[in-house]
VOPAGU-2260 file (C-alpha; in pm, 1 decimal, decimal comma):
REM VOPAGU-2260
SITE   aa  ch    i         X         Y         Z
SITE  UNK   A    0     190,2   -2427,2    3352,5
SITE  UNK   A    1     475,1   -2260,1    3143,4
SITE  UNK   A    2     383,9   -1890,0    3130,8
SITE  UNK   A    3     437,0   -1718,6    2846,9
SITE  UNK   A    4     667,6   -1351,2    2819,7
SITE  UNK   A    5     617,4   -1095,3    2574,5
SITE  UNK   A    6     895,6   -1067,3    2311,0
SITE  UNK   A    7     900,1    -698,6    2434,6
SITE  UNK   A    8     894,4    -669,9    2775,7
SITE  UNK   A    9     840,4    -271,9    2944,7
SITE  UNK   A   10     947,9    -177,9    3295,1
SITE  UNK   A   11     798,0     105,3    3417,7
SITE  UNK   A   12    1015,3     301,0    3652,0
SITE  UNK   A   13    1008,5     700,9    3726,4
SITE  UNK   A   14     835,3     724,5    3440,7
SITE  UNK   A   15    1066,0     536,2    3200,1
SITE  UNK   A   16     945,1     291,8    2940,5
SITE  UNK   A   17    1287,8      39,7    2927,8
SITE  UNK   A   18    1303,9    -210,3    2655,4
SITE  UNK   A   19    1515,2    -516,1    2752,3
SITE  UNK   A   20    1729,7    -653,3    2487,0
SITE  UNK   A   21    1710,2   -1042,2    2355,8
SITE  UNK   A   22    1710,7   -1233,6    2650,2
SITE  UNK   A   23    1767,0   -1634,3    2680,8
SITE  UNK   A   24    1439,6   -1630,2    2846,6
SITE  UNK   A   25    1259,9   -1483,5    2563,2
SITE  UNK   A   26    1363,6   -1732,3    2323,9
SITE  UNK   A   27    1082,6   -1962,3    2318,7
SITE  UNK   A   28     828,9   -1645,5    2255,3
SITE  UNK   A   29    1027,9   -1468,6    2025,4
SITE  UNK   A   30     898,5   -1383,6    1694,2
SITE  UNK   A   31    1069,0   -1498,9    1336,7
SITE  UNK   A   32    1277,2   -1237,6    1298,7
SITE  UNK   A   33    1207,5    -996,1    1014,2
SITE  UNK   A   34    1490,5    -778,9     869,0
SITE  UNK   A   35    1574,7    -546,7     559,5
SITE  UNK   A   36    1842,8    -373,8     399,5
SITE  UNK   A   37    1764,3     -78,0     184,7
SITE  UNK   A   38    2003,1      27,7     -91,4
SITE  UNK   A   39    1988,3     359,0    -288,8
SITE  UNK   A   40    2173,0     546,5    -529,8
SITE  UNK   A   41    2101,9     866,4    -554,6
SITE  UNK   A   42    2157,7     955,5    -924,5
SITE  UNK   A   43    1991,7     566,8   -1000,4
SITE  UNK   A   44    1962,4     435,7   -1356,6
SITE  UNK   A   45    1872,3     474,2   -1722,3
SITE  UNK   A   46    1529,1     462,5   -1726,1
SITE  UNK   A   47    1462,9     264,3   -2037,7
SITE  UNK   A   48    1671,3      -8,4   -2004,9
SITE  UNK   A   49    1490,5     -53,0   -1716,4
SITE  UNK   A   50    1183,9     -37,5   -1651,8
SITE  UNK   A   51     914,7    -363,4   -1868,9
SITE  UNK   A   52     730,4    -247,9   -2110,7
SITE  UNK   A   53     454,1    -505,1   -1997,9
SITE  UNK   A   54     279,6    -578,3   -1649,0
SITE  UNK   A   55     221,8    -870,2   -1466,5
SITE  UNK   A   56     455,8   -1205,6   -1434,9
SITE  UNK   A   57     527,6   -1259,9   -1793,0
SITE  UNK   A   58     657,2    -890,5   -1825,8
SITE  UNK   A   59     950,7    -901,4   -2098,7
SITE  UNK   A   60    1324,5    -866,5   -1927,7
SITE  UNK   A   61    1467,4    -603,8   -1979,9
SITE  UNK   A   62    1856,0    -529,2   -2046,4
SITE  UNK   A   63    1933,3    -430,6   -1662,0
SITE  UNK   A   64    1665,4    -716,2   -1553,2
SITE  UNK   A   65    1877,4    -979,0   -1723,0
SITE  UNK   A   66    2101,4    -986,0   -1482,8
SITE  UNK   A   67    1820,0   -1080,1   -1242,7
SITE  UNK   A   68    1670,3   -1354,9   -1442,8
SITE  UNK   A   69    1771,3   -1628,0   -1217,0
SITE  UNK   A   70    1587,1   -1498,6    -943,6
SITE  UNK   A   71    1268,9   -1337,2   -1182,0
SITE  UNK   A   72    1044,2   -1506,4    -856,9
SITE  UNK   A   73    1231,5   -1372,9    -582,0
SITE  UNK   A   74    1197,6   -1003,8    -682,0
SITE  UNK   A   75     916,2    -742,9    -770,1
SITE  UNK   A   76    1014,4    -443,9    -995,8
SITE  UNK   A   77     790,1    -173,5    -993,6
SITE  UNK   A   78     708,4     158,5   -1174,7
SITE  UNK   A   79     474,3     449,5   -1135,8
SITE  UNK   A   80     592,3     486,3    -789,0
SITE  UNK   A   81     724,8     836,0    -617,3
SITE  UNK   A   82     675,0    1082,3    -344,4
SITE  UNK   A   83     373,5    1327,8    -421,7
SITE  UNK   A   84     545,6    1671,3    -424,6
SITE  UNK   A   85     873,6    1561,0    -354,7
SITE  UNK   A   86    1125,5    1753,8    -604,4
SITE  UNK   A   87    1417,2    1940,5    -602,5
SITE  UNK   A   88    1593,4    1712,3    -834,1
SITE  UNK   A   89    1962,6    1587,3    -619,2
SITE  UNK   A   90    1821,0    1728,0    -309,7
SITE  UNK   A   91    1549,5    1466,1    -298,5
SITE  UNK   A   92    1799,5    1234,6    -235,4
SITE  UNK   A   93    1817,4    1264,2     172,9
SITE  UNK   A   94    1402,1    1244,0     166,2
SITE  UNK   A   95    1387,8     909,9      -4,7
SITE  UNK   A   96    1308,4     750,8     333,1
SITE  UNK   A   97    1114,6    1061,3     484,1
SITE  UNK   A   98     899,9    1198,2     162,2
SITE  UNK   A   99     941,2    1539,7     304,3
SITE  UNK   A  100     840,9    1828,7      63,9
SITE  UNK   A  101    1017,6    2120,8       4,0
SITE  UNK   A  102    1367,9    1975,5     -21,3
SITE  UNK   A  103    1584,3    2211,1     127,1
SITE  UNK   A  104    1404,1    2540,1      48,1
SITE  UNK   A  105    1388,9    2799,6     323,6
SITE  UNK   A  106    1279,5    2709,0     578,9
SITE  UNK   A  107    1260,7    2283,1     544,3
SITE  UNK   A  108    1300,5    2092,5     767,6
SITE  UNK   A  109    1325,1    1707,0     726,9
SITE  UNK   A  110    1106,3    1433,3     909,6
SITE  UNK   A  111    1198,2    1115,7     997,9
SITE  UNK   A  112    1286,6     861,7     783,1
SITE  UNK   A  113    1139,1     483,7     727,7
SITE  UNK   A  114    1388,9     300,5     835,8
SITE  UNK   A  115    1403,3     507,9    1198,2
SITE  UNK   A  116    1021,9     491,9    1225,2
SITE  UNK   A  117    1030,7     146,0    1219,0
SITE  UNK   A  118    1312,2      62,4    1462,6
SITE  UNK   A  119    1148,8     314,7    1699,4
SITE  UNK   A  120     840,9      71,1    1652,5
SITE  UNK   A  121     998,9    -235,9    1723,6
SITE  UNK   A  122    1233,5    -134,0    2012,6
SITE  UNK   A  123    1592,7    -246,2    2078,7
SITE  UNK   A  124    1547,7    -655,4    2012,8
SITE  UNK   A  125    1922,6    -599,5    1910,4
SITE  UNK   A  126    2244,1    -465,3    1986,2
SITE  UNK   A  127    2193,5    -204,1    1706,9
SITE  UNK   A  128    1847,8    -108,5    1637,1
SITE  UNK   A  129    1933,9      27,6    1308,0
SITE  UNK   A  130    2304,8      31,1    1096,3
SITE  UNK   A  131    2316,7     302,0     842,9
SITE  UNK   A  132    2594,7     311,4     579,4
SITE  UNK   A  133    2720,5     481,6     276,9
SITE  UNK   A  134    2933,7     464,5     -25,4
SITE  UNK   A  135    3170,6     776,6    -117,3
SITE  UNK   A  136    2922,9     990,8     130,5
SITE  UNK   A  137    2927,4    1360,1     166,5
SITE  UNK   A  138    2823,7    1285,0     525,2
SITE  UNK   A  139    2780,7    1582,0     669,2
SITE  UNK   A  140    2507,3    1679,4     395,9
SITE  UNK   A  141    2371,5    1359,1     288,9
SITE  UNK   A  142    2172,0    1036,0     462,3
SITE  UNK   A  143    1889,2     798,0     445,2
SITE  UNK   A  144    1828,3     818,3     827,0
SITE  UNK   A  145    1649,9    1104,4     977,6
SITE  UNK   A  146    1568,6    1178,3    1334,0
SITE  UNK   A  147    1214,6    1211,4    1476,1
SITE  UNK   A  148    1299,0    1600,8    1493,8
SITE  UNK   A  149    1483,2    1572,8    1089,3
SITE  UNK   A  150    1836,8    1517,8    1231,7
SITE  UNK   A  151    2076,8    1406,5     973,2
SITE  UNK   A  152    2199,1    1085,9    1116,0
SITE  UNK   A  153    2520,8    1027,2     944,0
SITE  UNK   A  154    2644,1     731,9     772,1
SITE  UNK   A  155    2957,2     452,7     855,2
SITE  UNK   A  156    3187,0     446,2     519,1
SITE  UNK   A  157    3476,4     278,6     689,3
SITE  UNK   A  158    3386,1     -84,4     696,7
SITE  UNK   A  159    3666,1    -180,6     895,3
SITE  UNK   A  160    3524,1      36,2    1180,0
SITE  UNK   A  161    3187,5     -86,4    1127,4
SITE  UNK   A  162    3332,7    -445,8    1175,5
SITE  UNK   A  163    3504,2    -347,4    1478,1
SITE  UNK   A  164    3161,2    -195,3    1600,0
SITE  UNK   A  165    2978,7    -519,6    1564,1
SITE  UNK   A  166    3251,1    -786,7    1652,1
SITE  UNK   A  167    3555,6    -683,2    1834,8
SITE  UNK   A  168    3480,0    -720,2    2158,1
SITE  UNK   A  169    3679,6    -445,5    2389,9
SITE  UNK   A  170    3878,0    -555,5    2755,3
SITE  UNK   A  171    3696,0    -568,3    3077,7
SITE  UNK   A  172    3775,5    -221,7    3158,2
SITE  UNK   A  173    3655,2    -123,5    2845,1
SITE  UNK   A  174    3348,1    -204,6    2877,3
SITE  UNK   A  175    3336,3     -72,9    3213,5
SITE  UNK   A  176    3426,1     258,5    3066,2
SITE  UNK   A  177    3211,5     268,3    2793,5
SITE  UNK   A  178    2947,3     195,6    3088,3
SITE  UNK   A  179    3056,0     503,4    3287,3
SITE  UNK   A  180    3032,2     743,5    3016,7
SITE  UNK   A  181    2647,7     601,5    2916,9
SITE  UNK   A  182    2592,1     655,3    3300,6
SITE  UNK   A  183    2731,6     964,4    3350,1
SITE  UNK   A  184    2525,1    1111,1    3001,2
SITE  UNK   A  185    2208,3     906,2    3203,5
SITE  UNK   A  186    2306,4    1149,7    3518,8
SITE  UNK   A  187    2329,6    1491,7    3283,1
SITE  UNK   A  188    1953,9    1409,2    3187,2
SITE  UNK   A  189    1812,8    1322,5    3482,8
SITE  UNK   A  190    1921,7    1700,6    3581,1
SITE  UNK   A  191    1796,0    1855,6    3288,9
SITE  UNK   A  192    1448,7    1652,7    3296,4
SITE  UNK   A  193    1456,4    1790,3    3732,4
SITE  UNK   A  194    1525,1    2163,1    3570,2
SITE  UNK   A  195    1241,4    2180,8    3348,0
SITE  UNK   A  196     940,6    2038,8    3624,6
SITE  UNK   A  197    1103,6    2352,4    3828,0
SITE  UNK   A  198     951,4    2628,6    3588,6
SITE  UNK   A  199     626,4    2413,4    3403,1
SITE  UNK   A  200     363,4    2549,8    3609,8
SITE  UNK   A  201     447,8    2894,6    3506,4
SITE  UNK   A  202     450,6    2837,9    3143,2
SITE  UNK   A  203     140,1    2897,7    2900,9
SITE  UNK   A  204     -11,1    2624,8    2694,1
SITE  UNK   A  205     159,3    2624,5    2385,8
SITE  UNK   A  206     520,4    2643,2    2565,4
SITE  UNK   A  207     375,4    2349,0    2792,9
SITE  UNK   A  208     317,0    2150,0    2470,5
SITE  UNK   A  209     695,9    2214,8    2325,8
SITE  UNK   A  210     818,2    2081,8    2710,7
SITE  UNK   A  211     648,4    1749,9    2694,5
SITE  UNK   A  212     764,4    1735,4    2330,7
SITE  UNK   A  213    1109,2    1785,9    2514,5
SITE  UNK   A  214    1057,1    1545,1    2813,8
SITE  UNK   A  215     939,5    1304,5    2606,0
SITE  UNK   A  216    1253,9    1314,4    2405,6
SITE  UNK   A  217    1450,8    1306,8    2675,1
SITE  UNK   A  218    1265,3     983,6    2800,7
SITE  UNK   A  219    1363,4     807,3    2548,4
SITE  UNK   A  220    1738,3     878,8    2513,2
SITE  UNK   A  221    1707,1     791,2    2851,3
SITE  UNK   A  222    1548,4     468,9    2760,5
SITE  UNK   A  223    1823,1     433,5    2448,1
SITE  UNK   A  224    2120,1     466,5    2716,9
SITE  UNK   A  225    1974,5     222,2    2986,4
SITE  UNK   A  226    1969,6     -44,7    2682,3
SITE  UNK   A  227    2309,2      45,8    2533,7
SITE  UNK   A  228    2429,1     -62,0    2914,4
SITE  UNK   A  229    2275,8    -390,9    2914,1
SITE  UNK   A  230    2406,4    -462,9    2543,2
SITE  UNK   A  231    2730,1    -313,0    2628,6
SITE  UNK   A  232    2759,9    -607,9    2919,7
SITE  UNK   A  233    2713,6    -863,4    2673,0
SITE  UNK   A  234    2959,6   -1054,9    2464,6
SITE  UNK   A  235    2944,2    -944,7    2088,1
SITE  UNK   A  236    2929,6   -1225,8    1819,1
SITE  UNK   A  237    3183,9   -1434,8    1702,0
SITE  UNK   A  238    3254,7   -1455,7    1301,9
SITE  UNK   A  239    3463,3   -1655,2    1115,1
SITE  UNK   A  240    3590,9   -1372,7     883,6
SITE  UNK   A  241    3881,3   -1196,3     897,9
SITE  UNK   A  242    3815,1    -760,1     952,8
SITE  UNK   A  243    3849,4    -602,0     602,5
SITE  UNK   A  244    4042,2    -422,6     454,8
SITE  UNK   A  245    3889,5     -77,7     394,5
SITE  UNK   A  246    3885,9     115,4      76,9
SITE  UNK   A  247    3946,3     474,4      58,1
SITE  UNK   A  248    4003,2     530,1    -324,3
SITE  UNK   A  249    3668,4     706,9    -464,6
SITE  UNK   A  250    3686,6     570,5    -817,4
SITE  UNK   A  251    3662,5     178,9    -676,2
SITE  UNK   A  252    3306,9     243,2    -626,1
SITE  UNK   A  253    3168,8    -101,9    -709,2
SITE  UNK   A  254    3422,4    -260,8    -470,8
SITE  UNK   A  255    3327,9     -47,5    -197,5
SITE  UNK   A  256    2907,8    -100,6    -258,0
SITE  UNK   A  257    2994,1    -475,7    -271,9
SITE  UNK   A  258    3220,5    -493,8      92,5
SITE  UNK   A  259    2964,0    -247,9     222,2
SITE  UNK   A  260    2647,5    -513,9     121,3
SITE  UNK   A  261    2890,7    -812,5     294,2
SITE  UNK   A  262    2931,3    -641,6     582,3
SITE  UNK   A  263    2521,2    -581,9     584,1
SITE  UNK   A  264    2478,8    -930,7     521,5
SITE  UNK   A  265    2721,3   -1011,1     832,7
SITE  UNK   A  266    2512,5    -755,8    1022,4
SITE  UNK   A  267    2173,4    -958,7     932,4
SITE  UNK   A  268    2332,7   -1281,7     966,2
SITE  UNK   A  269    2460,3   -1227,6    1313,1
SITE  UNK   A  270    2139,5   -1071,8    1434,5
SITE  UNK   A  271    2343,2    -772,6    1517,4
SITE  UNK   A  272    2037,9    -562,0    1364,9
SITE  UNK   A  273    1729,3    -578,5    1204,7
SITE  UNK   A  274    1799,2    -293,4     967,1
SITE  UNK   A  275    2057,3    -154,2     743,2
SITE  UNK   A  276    2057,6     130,3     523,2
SITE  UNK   A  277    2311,8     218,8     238,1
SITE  UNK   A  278    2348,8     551,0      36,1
SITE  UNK   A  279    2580,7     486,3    -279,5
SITE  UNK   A  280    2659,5     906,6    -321,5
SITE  UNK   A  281    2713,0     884,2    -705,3
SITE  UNK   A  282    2650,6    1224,7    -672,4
SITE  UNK   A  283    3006,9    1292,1    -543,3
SITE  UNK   A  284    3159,1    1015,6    -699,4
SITE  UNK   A  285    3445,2    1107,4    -899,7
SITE  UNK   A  286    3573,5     918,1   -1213,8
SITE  UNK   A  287    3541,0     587,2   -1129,9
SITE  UNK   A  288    3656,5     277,2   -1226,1
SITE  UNK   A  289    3407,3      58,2   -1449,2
SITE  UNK   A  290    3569,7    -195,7   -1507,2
SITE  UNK   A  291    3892,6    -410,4   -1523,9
SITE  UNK   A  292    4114,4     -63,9   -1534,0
SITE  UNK   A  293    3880,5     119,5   -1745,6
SITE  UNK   A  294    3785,2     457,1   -1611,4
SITE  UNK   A  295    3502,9     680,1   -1664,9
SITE  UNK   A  296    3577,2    1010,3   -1890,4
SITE  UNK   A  297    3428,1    1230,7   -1627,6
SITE  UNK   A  298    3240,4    1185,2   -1288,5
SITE  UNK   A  299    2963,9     974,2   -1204,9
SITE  UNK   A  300    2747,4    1297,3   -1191,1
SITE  UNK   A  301    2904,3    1421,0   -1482,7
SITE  UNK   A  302    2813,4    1126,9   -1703,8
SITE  UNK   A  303    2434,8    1172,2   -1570,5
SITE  UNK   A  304    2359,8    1426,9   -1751,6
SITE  UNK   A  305    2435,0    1228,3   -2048,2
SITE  UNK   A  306    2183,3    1505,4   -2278,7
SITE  UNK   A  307    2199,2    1160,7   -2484,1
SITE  UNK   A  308    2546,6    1206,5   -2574,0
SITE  UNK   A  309    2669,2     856,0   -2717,3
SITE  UNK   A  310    2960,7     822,7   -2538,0
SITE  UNK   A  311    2824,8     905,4   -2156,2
SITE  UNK   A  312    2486,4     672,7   -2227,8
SITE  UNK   A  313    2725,8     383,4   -2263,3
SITE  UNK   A  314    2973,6     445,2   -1996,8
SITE  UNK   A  315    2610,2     484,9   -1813,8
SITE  UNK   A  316    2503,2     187,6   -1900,3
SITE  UNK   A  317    2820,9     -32,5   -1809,0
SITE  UNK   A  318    2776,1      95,8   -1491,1
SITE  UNK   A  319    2422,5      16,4   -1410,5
SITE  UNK   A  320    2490,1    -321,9   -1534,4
SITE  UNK   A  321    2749,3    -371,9   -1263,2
SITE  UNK   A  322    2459,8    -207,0   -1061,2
SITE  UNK   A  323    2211,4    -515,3   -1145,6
SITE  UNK   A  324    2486,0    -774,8   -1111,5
SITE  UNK   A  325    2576,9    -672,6    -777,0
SITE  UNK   A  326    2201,8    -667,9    -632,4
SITE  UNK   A  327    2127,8   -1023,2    -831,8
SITE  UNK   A  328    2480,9   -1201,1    -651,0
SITE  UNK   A  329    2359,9   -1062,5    -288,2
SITE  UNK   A  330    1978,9   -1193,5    -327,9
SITE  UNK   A  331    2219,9   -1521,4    -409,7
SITE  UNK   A  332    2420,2   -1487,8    -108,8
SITE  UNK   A  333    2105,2   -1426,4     134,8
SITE  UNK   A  334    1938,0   -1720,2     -86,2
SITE  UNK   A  335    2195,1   -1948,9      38,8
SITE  UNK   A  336    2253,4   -1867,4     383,1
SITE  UNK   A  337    1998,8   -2069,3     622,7
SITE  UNK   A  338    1868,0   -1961,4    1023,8
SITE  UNK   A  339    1641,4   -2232,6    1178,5
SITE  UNK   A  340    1574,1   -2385,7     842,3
SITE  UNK   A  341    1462,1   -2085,8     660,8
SITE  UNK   A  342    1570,9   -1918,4     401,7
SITE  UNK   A  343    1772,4   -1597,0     513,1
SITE  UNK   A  344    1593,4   -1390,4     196,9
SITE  UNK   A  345    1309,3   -1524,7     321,6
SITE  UNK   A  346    1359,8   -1321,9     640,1
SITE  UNK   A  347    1484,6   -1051,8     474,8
SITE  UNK   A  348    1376,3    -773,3     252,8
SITE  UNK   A  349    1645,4    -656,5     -18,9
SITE  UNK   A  350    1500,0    -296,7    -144,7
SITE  UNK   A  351    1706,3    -132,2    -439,4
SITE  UNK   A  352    1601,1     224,4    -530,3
SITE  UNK   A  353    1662,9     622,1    -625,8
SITE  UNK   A  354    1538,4     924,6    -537,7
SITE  UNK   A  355    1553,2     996,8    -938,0
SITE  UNK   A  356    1335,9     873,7   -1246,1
SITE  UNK   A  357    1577,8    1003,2   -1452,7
SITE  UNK   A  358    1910,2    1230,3   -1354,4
SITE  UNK   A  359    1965,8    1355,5   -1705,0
SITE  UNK   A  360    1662,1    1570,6   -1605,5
SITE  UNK   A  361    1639,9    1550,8   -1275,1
SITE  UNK   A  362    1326,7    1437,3   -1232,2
SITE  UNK   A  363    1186,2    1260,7    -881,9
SITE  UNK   A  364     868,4    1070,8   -1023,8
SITE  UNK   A  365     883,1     769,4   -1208,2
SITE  UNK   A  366    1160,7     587,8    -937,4
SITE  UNK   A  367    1331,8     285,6   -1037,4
SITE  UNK   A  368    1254,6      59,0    -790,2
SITE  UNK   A  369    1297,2    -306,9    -676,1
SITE  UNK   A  370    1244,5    -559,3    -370,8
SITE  UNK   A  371    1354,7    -887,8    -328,7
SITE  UNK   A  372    1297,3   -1132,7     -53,5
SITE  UNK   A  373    1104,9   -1093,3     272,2
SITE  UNK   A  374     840,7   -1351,2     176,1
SITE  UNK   A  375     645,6   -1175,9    -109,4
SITE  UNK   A  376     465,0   -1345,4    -333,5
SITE  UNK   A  377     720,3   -1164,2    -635,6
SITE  UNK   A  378     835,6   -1264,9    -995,6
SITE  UNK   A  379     594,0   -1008,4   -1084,7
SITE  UNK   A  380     579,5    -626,0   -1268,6
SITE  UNK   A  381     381,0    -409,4   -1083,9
SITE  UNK   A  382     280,5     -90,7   -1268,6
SITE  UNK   A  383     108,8     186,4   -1127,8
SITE  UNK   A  384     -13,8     545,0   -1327,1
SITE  UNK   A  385     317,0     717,2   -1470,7
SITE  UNK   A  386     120,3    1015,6   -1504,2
SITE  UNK   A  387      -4,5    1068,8   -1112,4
SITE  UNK   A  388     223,4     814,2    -934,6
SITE  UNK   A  389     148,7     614,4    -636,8
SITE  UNK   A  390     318,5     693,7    -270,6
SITE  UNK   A  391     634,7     505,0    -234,3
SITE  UNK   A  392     557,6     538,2     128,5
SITE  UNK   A  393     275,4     257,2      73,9
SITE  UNK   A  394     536,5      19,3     -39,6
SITE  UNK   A  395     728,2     128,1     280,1
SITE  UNK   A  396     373,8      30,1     484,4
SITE  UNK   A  397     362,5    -287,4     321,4
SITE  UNK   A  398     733,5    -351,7     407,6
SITE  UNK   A  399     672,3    -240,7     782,4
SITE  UNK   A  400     411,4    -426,3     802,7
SITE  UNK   A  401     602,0    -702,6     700,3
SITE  UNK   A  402     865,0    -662,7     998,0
SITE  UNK   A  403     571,6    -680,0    1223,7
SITE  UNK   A  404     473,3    -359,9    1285,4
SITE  UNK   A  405     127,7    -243,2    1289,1
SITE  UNK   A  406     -14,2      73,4    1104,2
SITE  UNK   A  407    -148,5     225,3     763,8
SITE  UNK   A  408      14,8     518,5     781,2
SITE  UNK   A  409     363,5     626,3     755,9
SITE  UNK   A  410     484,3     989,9     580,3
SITE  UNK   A  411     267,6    1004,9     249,2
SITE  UNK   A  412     134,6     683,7     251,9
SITE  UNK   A  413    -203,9     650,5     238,1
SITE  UNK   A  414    -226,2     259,1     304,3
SITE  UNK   A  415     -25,0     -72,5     205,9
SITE  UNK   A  416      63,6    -111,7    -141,4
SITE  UNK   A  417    -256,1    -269,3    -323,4
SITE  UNK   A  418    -154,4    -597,8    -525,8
SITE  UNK   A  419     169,5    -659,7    -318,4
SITE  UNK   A  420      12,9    -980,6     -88,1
């Protein structure tokens, strides 16, 4: 008889939970792979050029949607979605994967984010269990992934380092290196983890309680290192295109977020992950280019808070249209890319949203959000109550769900997104 192996396979060793990468011998019992890149700008878009006025599948396009039309039934757009209690206007912007409250008041301290929470779920099936990225990011400040403990995890802007992170494989004694210094971090833990049994019994039960929080933490960087061994000893992925060209110029912030969502694609295509996030920081974008050579009259932050001034609403407007046009060509690209006969959008979830219903006033209900992809059952409006909005985090449920991880609960959410399929 042919026995069967988990996809996820656990050894248990001093305690240790170890998740084995992809193996060959896997293959045959692995999963369809599920995958999804989540895109956000953090000052998003002019909410009435929008958003449908009408629900359902024969919702009337709207002037951003347009640029969609080709794909109206492989994408949902949806309003009457937020975070309950989640304000703070620009500071929102780093909880739009954690739905934290209290955005950077005294005292606040993030949680973690979606896109961590569910690559903690699914282990490391892949060389990277998550990729997180950013456009013209402040990123020592700003983030869509958050630690367990509400770490700021900061992003990769430089997408010819990224590509040399997932392709360019290093010399022999490279890799040995890179192997010793894992090892040697592996060693510094397995003292501190010895220190701390050394006092336990002498601690009271609410310090006992923070030290398995701490052990357990430890555990699993020690379970992050033994994997980042075993992927460093294997070859990295071959591509056929060239390593880009990075751009540093601020204004070109268009040709930035479109390299940025290739080099995602490149990421999915290659199995190198399972998950990519990108932040587009409009926030500290400067003028920027709109188009051709045409720059904006102030910043991208500047022109936000339009206070329905003529001249900002249309500069506004020309750039979310670029906005729309970019999303619509990369549900194209992942439309025409095939794995094992499939559909690559198929496999993968393209989210587009904003921490803001509408900068000019900085209000955080209301978001402009879409999803393409992953197998929906889309081409539809989905409204939900304007007045007392639904938890984003259900749509994040329904999406988790979707890469194969069990659970009704994550951050806000209070169960997957009714309607969705």
């Amino acid at each position: 008889m042919r026995r069967s192996l988990p996809r996820r396979t656990l050894l248990r060793a001093a305690g240790v939970a170890l998740a084995l990468p992809k193996l060959d011998c896997f293959a045959q019992a692995a999963a369809v792979p599920r995958r999804m890149i989540i895109l956000a700008n953090n000052l998003g878009v002019l909410p009435k050029h929008f958003f449908p006025a009408t629900a359902g599948r024969d919702y009337e396009v709207t002037p951003y949607l347009q640029h969609l039309q080709p794909h109206r039934k492989e994408f949902t757009v949806f309003s009457g979605l937020s975070h309950p209690g989640v304000s703070g206007g620009h500071s929102a912007d780093n909880c739009l994967l954690t739905a934290a409250r209290g955005a950077f008041k005294s005292g606040f301290r993030n949680s973690i984010s979606f896109d961590q929470f569910v690559a903690e779920k699914l282990g490391q099936v892949t060389r990277f269990p998550s990729i997180n990225l950013g456009i013209n990011i402040d990123k020592g400040n700003r983030s869509l992934s958050w630690t367990r403990d509400g770490v700021l995890l900061p992003a990769e802007d430089n997408a010819a380092k990224l590509y040399e992170r997932l392709f360019v494989q290093g010399d022999q004694q490279s890799v040995e290196r890179q192997i010793h210094r894992l090892e040697t971090r592996g060693s510094i833990l397995d003292a501190l983890r010895d220190e701390t049994r050394r006092f336990a019994g002498e601690l009271g039960a609410d310090d006992k309680a923070r030290l398995d929080q701490y052990v357990t933490s430890v555990r699993e960087v020690e379970q992050r290192l033994e994997t980042a061994k075993a992927w460093e000893s294997k070859p990295k992925p071959s591509v056929n295109q060239p390593p880009p060209s990075d751009i540093s110029e601020k204004r070109l912030f268009f040709e930035k977020l479109e390299l940025m969502l290739a080099m995602a694609q490149l990421a999915i295509e290659t199995d190198s992950t399972r998950i990519v996030t990108i932040m587009a920081d409009a926030f500290v974008t400067p003028v920027l280019q709109i188009a051709g050579q045409k720059n904006s009259t102030e910043s991208y932050h500047g022109l936000s808070h339009h206070g329905q001034n003529e001249s900002k609403v249309l500069q506004l407007e020309e750039i979310d249209h670029r906005q729309m046009r970019i999303f619509a060509n990369t549900i194209s690209s992942l439309a025409g890319k095939r794995e094992d006969g499939d559909r690559l959008l198929d496999r993968t979830m393209l989210f587009y949203g904003s921490n803001m219903g509408d900068a000019n006033i900085h209000d955080n209900t209301n978001l402009p959000i879409l999803l393409a992809g992953g197998g929906f059952p889309h081409g539809r409006h989905m409204v939900f109550r304007r007045d007392n909005n639904t938890p984003l985090c259900n749509l994040f449920i329904s999406m988790m769900q979707r890469m194969g991880v069990d659970g009704e609960r994550f951050a806000s959410g209070t169960g997957a997104l009714a309607g969705l399929g």
